[in-house]
DRENGU-412470 format. One record per residue: residue number from 1; y, z, x of N, C-alpha, C, O in turn. Coordinates in steps of 0.2 Angstrom, whole numbers, always signed. Example, Ala and Ser with C-alpha at 12.3 -4.5 7.8 and 13.67 -1.06 7.14 Angstrom:
! residues 2
   seq     n.y     n.z     n.x    ca.y    ca.z    ca.x     c.y     c.z     c.x     o.y     o.z     o.x
     1     -28     +39     +66     -22     +39     +62     -16     +39     +66     -17     +42     +71
     2     -11     +35     +64      -5     +36     +68      +0     +39     +64      +6     +40     +67
! end
This chain:
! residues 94
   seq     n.y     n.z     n.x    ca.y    ca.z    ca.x     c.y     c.z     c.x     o.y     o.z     o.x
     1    +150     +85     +74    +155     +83     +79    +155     +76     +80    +161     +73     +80
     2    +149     +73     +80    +149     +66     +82    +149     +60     +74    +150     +54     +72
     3    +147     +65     +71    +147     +59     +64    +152     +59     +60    +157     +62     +61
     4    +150     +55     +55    +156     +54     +50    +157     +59     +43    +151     +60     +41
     5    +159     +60     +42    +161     +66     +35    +163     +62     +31    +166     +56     +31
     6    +160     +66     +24    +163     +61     +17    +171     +61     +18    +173     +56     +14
     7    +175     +63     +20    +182     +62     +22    +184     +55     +26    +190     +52     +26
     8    +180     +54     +30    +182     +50     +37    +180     +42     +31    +183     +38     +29
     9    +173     +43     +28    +171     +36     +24    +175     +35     +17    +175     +30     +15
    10    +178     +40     +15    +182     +39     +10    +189     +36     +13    +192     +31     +11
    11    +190     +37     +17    +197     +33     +21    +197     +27     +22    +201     +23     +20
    12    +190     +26     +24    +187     +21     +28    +187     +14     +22    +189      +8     +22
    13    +184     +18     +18    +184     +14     +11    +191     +10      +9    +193      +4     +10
    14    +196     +17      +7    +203     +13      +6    +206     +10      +9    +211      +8      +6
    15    +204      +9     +16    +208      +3     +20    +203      -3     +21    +204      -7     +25
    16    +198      -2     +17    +194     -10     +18    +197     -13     +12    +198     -19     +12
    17    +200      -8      +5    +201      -9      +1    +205     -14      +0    +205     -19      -4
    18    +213     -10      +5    +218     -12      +5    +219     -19      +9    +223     -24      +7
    19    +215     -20     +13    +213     -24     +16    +213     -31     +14    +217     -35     +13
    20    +205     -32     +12    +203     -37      +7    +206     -34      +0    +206     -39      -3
    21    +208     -30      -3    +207     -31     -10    +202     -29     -17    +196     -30     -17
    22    +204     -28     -20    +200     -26     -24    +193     -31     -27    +188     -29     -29
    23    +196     -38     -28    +193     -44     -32    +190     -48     -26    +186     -52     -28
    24    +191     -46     -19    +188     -50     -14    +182     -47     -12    +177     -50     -11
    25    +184     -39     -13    +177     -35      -9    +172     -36     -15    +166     -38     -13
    26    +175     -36     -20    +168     -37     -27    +164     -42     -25    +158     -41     -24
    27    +167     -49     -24    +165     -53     -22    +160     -52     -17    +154     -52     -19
    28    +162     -52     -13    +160     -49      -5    +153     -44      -6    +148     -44      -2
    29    +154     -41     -11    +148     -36     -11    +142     -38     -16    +136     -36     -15
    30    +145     -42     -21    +142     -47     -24    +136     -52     -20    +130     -51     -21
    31    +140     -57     -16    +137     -60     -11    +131     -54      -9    +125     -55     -10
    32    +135     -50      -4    +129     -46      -2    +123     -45      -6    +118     -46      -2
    33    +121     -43     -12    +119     -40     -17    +114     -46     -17    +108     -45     -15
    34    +116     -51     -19    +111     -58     -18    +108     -61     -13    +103     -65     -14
    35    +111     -59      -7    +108     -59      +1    +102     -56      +0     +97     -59      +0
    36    +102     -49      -2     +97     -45      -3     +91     -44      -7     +86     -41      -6
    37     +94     -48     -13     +89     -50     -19     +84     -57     -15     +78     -57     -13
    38     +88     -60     -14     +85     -66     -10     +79     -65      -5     +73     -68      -5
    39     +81     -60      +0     +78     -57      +4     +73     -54      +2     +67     -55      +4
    40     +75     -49      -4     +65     -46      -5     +61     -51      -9     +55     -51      -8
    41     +65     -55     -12     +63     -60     -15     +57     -65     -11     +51     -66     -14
    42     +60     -67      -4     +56     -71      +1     +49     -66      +4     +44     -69      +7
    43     +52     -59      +4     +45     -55      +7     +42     -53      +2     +36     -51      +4
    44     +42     -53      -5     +38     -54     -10     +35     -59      -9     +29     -58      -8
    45     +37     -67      -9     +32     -72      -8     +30     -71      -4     +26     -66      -5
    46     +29     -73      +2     +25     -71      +9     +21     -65      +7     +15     -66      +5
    47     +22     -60      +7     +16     -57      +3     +11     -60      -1      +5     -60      +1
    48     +13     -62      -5     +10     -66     -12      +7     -73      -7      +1     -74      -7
    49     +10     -75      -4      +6     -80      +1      -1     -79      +6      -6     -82      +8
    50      +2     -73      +6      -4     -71     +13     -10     -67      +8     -15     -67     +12
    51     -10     -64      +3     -14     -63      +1     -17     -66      -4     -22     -64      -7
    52     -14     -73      -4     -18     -78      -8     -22     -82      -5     -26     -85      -8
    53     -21     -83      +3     -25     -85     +10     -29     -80      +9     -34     -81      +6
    54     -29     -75      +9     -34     -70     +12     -39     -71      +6     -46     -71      +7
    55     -35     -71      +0     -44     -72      -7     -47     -77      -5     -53     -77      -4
    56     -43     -84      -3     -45     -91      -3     -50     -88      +0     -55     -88      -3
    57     -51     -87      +8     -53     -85     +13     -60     -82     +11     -65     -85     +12
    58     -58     -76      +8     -64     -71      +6     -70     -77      +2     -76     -78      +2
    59     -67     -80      -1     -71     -83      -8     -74     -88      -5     -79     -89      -7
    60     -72     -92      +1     -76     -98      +4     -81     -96      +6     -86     -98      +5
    61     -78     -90     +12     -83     -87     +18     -87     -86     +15     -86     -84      +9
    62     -96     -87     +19    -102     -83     +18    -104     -75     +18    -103     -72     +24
    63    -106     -72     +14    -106     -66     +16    -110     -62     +23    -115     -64     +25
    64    -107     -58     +26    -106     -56     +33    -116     -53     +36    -117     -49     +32
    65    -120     -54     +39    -126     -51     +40    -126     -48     +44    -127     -50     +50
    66    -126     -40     +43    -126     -36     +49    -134     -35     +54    -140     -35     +53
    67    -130     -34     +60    -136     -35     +66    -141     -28     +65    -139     -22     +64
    68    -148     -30     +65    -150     -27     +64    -153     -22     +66    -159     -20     +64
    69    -150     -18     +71    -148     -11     +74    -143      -9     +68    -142      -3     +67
    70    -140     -12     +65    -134      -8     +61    -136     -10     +53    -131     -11     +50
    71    -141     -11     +50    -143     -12     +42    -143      -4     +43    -144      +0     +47
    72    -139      -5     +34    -138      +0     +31    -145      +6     +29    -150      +3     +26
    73    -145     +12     +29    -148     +16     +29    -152     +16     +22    -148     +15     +17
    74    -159     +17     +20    -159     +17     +12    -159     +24     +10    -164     +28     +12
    75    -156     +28      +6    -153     +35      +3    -157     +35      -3    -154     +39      -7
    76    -161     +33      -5    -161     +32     -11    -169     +35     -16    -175     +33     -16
    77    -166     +40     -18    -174     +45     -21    -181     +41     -21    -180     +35     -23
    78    -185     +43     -20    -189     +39     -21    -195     +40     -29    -193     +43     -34
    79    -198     +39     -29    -200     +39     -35    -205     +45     -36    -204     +48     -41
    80    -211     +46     -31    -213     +53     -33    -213     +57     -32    -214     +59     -26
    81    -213     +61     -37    -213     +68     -40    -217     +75     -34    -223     +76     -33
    82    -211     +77     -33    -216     +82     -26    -223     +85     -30    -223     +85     -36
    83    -227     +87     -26    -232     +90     -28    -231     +99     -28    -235    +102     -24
    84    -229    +101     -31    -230    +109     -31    -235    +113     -34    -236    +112     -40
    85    -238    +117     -31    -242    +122     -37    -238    +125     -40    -233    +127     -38
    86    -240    +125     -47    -237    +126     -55    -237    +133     -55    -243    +135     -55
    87    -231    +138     -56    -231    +146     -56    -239    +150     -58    -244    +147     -59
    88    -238    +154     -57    -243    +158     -58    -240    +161     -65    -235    +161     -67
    89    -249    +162     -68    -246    +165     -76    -248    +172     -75    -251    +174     -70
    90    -247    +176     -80    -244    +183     -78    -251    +189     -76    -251    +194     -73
    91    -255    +186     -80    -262    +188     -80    -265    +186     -73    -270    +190     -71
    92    -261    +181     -68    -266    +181     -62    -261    +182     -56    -262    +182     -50
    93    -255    +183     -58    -250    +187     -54    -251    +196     -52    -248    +199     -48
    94    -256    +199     -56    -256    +205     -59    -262    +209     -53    -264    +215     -53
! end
């Protein structure tokens, strides 16, 4: 009801056409086209900036020393060998 139909944008078209022209709107869209390359262009660097601050950053800084209520937990198997009684052999199972 409220929006546009491929009908209404197809009109819309031919009277920007008729309008400007064929060789102006090229242009005109052309232009655009380059607005926009430009554009991600510049948000590409600033990316590329802020994350070259942020290595810089990382690489100068000292590494972080966590307080000591928060050192990491040690997980790590320890070396000896549980002590289990060795199976029974069949003669003393009997």
């Amino acid at each position: 009801m409220g929006g546009f139909s491929i009908w209404h944008i197809l009109i819309f078209a031919i009277i920007i056409l008729l309008l400007f022209g064929g060789n102006r709107f090229s242009s005109m869209m052309g232009d655009v086209a380059k607005g926009l390359k430009s554009f991600k262009q510049g948000m590409a660097d600033e990316d590329d900036d802020k994350r070259h601050r942020y290595d810089e950053q990382r690489r100068n800084d000292p590494p972080r020393q966590l307080p000591r209520d928060q050192q990491p937990i040690d997980v790590t198997p320890s070396r000896e060998e549980p002590t289990a009684a060795p199976p029974p052999r069949d003669d003393e199972a009997r």
